[in-house]
DOVODREN-748538 format. One record per residue (C-alpha): residue in three letters; x negated, y, z negated. Coordinates in steps of 0.02 Angstrom, whole numbers. Layout:
DOVODREN-748538
 code      x      y      z
  ALA      X      Y      Z
...
end
This chain:
DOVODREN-748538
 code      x      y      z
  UNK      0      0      0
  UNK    -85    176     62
  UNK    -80    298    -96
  UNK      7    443    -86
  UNK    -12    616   -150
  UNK     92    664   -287
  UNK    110    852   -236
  UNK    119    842    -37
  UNK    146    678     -7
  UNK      6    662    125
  UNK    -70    483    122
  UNK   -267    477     41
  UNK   -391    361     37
  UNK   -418    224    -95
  UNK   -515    301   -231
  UNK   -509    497   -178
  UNK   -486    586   -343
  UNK   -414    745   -265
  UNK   -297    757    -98
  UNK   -390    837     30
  UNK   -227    932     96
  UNK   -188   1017    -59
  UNK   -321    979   -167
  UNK   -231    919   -314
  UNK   -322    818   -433
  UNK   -246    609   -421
  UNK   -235    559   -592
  UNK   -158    368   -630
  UNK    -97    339   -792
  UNK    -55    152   -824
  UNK    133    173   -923
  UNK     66     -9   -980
  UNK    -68     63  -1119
  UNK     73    151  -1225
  UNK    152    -11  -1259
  UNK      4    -90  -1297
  UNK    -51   -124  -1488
  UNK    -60     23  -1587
  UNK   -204     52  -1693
  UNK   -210    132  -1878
  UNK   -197    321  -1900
  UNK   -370    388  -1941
  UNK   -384    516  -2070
  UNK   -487    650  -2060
  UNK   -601    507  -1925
  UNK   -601    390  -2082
  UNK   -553    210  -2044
  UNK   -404    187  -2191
  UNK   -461     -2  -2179
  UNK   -634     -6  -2231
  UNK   -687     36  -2419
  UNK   -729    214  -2452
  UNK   -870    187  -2558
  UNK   -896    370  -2624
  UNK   -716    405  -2657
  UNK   -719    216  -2743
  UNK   -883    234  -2856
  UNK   -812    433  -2895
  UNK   -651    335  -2981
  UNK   -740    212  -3064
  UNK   -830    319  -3160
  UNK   -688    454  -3193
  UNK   -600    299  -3280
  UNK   -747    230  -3345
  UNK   -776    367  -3465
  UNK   -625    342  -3565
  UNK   -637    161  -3543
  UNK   -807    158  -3622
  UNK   -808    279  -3754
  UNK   -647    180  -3828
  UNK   -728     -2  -3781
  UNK   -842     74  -3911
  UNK   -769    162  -4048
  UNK   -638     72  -4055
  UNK   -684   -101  -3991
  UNK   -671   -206  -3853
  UNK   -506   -234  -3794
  UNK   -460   -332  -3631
  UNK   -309   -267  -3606
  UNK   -360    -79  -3588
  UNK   -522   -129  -3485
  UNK   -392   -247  -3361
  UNK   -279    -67  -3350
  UNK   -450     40  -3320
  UNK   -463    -77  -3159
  UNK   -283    -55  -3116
  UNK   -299    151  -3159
  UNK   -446    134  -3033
  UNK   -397     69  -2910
  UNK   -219    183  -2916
  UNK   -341    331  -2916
  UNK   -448    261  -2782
  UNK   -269    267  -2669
  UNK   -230    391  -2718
  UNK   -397    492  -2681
  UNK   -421    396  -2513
  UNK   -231    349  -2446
  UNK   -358    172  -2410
  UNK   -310     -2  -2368
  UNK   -337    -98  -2521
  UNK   -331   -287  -2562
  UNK   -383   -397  -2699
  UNK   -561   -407  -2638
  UNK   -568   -242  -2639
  UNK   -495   -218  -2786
  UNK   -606   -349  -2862
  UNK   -775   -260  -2795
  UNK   -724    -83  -2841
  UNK   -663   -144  -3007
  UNK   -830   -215  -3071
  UNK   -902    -56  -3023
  UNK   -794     26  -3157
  UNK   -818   -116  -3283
  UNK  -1026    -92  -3242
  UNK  -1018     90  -3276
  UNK   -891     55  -3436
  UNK  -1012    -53  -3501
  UNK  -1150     58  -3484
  UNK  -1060    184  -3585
  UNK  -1010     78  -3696
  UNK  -1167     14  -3735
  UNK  -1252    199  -3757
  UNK  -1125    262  -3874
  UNK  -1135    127  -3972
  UNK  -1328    128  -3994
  UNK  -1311    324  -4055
  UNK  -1177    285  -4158
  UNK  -1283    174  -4243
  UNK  -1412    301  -4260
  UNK  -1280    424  -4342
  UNK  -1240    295  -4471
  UNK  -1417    239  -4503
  UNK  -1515    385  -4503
  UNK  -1368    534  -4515
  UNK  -1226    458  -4618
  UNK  -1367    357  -4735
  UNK  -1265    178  -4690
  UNK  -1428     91  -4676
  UNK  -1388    -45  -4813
  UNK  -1220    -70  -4737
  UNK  -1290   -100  -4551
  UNK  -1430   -213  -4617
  UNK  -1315   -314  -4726
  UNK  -1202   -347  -4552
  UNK  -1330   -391  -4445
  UNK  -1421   -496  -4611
  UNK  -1238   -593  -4616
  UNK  -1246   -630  -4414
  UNK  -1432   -646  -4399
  UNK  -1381   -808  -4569
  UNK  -1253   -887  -4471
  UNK  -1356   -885  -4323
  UNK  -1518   -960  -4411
  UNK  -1406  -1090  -4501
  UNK  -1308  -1154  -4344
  UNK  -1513  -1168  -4263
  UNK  -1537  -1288  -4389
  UNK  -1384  -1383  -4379
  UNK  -1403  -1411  -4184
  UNK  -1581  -1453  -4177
  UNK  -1579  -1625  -4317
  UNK  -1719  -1708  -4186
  UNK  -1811  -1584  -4173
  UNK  -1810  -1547  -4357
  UNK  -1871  -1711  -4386
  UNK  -2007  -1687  -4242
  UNK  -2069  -1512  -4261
  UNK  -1989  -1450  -4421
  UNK  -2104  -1297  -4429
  UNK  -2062  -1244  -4249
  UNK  -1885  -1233  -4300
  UNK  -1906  -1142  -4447
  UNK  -2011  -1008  -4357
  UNK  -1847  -1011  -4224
  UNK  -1725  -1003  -4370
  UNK  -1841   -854  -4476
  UNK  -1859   -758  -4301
  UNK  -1656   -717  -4337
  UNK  -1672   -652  -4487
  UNK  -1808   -541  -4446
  UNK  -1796   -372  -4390
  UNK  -1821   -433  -4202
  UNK  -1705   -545  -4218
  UNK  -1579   -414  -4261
  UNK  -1650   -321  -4111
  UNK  -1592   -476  -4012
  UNK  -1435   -486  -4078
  UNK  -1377   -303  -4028
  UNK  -1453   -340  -3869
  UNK  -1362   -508  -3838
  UNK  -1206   -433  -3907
  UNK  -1209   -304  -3779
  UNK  -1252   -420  -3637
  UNK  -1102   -531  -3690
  UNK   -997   -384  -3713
  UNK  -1038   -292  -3539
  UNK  -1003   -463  -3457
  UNK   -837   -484  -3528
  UNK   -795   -296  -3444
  UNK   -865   -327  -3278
  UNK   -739   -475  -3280
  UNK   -595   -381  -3353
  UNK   -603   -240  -3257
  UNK   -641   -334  -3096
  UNK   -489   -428  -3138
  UNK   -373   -278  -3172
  UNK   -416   -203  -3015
  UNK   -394   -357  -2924
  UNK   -216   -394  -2969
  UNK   -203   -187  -2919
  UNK   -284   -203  -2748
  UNK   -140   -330  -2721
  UNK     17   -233  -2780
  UNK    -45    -89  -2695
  UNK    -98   -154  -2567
  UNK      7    -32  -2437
  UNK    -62    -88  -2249
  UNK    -73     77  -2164
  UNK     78    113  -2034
  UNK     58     88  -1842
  UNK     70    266  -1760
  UNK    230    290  -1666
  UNK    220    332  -1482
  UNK    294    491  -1422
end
């Protein structure tokens, strides 16, 4: 079939991009593409699909701060670290208007849980200075960790009846190392460990079951 010019009507040649009668420019348009499969709005030239990683790590740490400070002073509690994951990831939506799913929600969740934990952690070493050094609670602290640091030496002994009979001096020196003042060292630090853990789950959890119940799949653009 010859092509046609759309203005004059005057037959062209295949391929001639303007008419050589009246010069108008031949532009096809295949109706065919506007039907096709639509593709996600972009906002702002941000895919909504892929994780936002600033706007993700920026919520994680505005929750983490209240998250941490009361993991601290008022202790551990999963179900407040599982709702800092959830209030994350509703922020991170909310911030972002981003596709979000439970792996996402997992990933950006420990985030907040690391950086709770971190908090957590430093406010409770200066609180212990302020009671120690500030507050004059020494006797009370050392007492604590002297009770722990007991149990801990007793239940080495308990466990290790072979090598008690074996090497009873090297258990001894393993049970004394608890009651020592490193020992107590290790205990904070072990504590801490155990405790940081235990939020990096939580909170990955929390914002997992999030990333599913929010997890709005952004809207096909309508064709005009």
């Amino acid at each position: 079939m010859v092509p046609l010019c759309h203005r004059c009507g005057n037959s062209l040649l295949e391929g001639e991009g303007f008419c050589p009668h009246c010069g108008a420019p031949q532009l096809v348009v295949d109706a065919s593409e506007s039907t096709g499969p639509q593709q996600p709005p972009q906002r702002l030239g941000i895919d909504p699909t892929r994780v936002q990683w600033q706007t993700a790590i920026i919520s994680a740490l505005i929750i983490a701060v209240p998250v941490g400070l009361l993991s601290a002073l008022a202790g551990m509690s999963s179900l407040f670290v599982i709702a800092g994951g959830f209030g994350t990831i509703a922020l991170y939506r909310k911030r972002s208007e981003a596709f979000t799913d439970g792996g996402i929600g997992w990933r950006v969740g420990a985030i907040l849980g690391a950086a709770a934990a971190a908090i957590a952690s430093a406010t409770d070493g200066v609180r212990l200075v302020v009671e120690r050094y500030l507050l004059h609670h020494a006797a009370a602290i050392d007492e604590q960790f002297q009770s722990v640091a007991q149990q801990m030496a007793d239940q080495a002994l308990k466990s290790n009846t072979e090598a008690m009979q074996q090497a009873p001096q090297l258990v001894h020196q393993w049970a004394s190392f608890w009651l020592s003042p490193d020992g107590h060292a290790a205990i904070q630090l072990l504590t801490a460990a155990v405790v940081s853990t235990g939020m990096i789950l939580f909170a990955a959890t929390g914002g997992a079951i999030a990333g599913r119940i929010l997890s709005v799949r952004p809207k096909a653009q309508r064709s005009l």
